[in-house]
MIKOL-898709 format. One record per residue: residue number from 1; x negated, y negated, z of N, C-alpha, C in turn. Coordinates in steps of 0.2 Angstrom, whole numbers, m for minus. Example, Ala and Ser with C-alpha at 12.3 -4.5 7.8 and 13.67 -1.06 7.14 Angstrom:
2
+-------+-------+-------+-------+-------+-------+-------+-------+-------+-------+
: lumpa :  n.xx :  n.yy :  n.zz : ca.xx : ca.yy : ca.zz :  c.xx :  c.yy :  c.zz :
+-------+-------+-------+-------+-------+-------+-------+-------+-------+-------+
:     1 :   m66 :    28 :    39 :   m62 :    22 :    39 :   m66 :    16 :    39 :
:     2 :   m64 :    11 :    35 :   m68 :     5 :    36 :   m64 :     0 :    39 :
+-------+-------+-------+-------+-------+-------+-------+-------+-------+-------+
//
This chain:
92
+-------+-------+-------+-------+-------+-------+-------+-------+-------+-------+
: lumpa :  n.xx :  n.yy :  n.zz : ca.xx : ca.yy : ca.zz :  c.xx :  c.yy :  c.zz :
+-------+-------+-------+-------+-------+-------+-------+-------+-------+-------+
:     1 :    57 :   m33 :    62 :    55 :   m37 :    57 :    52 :   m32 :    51 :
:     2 :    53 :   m34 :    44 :    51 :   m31 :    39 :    50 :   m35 :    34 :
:     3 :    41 :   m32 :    34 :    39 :   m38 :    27 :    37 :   m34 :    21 :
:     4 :    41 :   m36 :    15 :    40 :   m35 :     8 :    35 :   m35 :     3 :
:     5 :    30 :   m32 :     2 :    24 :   m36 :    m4 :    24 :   m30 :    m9 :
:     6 :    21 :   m35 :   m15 :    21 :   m34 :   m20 :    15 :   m28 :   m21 :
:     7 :    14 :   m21 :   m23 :     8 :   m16 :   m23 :     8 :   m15 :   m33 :
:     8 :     1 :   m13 :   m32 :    m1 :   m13 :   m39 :    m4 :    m5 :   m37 :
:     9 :    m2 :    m1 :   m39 :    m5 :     9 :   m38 :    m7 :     9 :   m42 :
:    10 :   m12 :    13 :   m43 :   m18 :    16 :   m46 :   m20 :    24 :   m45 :
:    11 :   m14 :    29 :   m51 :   m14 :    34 :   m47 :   m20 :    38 :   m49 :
:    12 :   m22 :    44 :   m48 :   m27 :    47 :   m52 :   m32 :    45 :   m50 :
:    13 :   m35 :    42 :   m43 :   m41 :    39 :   m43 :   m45 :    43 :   m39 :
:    14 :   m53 :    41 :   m42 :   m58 :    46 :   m38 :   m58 :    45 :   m30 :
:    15 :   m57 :    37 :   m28 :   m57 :    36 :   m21 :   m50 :    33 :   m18 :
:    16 :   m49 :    35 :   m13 :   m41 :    33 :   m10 :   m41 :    26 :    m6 :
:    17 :   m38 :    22 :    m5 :   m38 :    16 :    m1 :   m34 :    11 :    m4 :
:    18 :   m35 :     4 :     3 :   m35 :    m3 :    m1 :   m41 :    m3 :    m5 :
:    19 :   m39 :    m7 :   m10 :   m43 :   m11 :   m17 :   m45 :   m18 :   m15 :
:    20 :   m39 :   m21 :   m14 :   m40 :   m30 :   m11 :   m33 :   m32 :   m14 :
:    21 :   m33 :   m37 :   m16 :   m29 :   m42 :   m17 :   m28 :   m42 :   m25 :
:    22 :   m22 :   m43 :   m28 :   m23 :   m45 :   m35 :   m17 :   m51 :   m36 :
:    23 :   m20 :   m58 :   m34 :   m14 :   m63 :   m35 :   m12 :   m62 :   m26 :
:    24 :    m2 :   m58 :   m28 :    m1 :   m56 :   m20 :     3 :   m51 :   m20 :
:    25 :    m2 :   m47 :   m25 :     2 :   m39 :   m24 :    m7 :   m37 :   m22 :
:    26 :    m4 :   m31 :   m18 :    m9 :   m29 :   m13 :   m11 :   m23 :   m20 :
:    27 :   m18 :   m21 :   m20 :   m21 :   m15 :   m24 :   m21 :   m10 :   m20 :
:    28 :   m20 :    m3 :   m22 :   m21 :     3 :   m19 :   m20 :     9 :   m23 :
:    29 :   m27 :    10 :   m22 :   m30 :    19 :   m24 :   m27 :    24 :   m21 :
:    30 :   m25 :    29 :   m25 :   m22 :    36 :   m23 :   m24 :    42 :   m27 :
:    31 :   m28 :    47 :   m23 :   m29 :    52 :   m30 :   m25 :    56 :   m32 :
:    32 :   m18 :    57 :   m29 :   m12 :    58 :   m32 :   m11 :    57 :   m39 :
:    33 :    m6 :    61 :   m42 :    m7 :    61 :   m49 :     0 :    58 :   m47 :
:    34 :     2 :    54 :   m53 :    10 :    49 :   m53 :    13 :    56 :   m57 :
:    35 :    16 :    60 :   m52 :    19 :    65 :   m56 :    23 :    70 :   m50 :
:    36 :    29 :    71 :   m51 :    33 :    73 :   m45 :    33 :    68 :   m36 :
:    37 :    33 :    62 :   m36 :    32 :    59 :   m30 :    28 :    60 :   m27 :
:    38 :    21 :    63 :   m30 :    15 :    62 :   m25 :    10 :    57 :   m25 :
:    39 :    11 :    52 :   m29 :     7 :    46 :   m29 :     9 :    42 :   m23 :
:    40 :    17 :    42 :   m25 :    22 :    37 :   m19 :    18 :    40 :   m12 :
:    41 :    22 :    49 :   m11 :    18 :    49 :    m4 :    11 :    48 :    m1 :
:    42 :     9 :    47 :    m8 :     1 :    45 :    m6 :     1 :    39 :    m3 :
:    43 :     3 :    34 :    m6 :     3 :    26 :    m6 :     3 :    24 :     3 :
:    44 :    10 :    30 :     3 :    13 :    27 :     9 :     8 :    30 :    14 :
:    45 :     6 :    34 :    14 :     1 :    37 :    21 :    m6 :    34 :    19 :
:    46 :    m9 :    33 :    13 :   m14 :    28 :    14 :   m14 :    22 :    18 :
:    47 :    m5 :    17 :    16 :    m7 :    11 :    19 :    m4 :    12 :    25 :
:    48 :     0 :    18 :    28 :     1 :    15 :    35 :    m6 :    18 :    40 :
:    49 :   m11 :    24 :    37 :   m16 :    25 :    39 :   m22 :    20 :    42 :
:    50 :   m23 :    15 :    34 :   m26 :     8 :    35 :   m25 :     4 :    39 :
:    51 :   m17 :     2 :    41 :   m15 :    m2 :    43 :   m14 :     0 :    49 :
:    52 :   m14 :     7 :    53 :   m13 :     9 :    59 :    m7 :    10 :    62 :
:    53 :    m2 :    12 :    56 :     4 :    11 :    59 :     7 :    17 :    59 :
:    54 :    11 :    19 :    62 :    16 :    26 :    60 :    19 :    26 :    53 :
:    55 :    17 :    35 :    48 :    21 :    32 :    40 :    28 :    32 :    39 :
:    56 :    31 :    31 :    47 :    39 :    30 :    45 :    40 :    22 :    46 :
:    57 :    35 :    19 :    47 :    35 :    11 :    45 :    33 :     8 :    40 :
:    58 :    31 :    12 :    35 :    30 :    10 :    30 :    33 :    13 :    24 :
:    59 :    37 :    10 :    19 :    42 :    15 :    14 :    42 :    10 :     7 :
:    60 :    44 :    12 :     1 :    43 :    11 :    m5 :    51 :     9 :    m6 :
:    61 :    52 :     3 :    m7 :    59 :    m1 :    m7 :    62 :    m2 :   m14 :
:    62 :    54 :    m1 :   m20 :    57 :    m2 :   m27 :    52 :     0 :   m31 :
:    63 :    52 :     4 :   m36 :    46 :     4 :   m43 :    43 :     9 :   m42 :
:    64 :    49 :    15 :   m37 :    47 :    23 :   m37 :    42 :    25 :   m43 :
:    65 :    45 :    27 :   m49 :    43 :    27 :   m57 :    37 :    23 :   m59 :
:    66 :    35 :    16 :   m55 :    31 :    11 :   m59 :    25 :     9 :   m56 :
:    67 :    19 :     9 :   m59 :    13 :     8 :   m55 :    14 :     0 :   m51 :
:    68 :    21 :    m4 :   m51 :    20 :   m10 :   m49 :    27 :   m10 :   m44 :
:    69 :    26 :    m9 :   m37 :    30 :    m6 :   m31 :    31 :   m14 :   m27 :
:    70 :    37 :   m10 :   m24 :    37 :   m14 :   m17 :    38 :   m10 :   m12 :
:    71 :    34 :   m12 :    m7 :    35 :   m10 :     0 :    35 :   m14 :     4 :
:    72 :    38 :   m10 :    10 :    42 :   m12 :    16 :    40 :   m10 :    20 :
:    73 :    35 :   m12 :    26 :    32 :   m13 :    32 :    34 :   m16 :    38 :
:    74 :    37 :   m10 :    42 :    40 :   m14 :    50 :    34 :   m13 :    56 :
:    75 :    34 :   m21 :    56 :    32 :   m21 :    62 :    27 :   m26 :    62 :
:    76 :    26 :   m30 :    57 :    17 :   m32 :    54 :    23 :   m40 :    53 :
:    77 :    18 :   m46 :    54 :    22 :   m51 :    49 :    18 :   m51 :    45 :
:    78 :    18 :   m58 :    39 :    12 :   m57 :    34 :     6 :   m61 :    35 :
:    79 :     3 :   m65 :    41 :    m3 :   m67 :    44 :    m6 :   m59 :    46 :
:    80 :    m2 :   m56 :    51 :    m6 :   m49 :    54 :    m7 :   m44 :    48 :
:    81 :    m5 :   m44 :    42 :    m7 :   m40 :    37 :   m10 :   m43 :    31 :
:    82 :   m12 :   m50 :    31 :   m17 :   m51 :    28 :   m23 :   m50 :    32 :
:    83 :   m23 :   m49 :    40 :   m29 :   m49 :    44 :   m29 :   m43 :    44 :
:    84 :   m28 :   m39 :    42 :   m30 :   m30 :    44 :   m33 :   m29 :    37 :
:    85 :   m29 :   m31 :    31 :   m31 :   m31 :    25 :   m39 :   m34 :    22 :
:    86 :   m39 :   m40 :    26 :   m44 :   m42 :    25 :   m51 :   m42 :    29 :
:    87 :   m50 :   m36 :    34 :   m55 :   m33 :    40 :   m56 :   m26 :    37 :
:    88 :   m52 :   m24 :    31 :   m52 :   m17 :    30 :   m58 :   m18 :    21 :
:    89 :   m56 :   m24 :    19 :   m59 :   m24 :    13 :   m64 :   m31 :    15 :
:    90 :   m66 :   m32 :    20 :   m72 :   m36 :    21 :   m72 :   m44 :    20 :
:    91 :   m65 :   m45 :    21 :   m64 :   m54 :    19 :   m65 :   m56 :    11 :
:    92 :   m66 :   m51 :     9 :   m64 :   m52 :    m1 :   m58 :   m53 :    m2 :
+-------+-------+-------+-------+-------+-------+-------+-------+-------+-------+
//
């Protein structure tokens, strides 16, 4: 199984992590600078870190270039990653 969501990236940033929710694209700080694919591999080993999963289950499926991504996570459906999401940022 592979589930889709919408991410909003925030490269350059002092703290790395989930942010929370914006709508239903997931936020995420990286302190990577958006410059040669280091934000991207940021992204990806923040969220499968968070999310506890191996980062070859977690990959950037669209908007390499754009701070507004999609990613693709195997293994997770979207009740069990809104519950990791939301045990990681406090039910905000």
């Amino acid at each position: 199984m592979t589930l889709r969501i919408a991410l909003k990236v925030v490269p350059g940033s002092t703290r790395e992590g989930i942010a929370g929710w914006l709508g239903d694209a997931l936020k995420v700080r990286v302190r990577a600078p958006a410059e040669a694919g280091r934000a991207n591999a940021a992204v990806v080993r923040v969220v499968a870190a968070a999310l506890g999963l191996a980062p070859d289950a977690v990959r950037i499926a669209a908007g390499r270039a754009s701070p507004k991504k999609t990613l693709e996570i195997d293994g997770l459906d979207l009740a069990a990653l809104r519950a990791r999401i939301d045990s990681i940022i406090g039910g905000a």
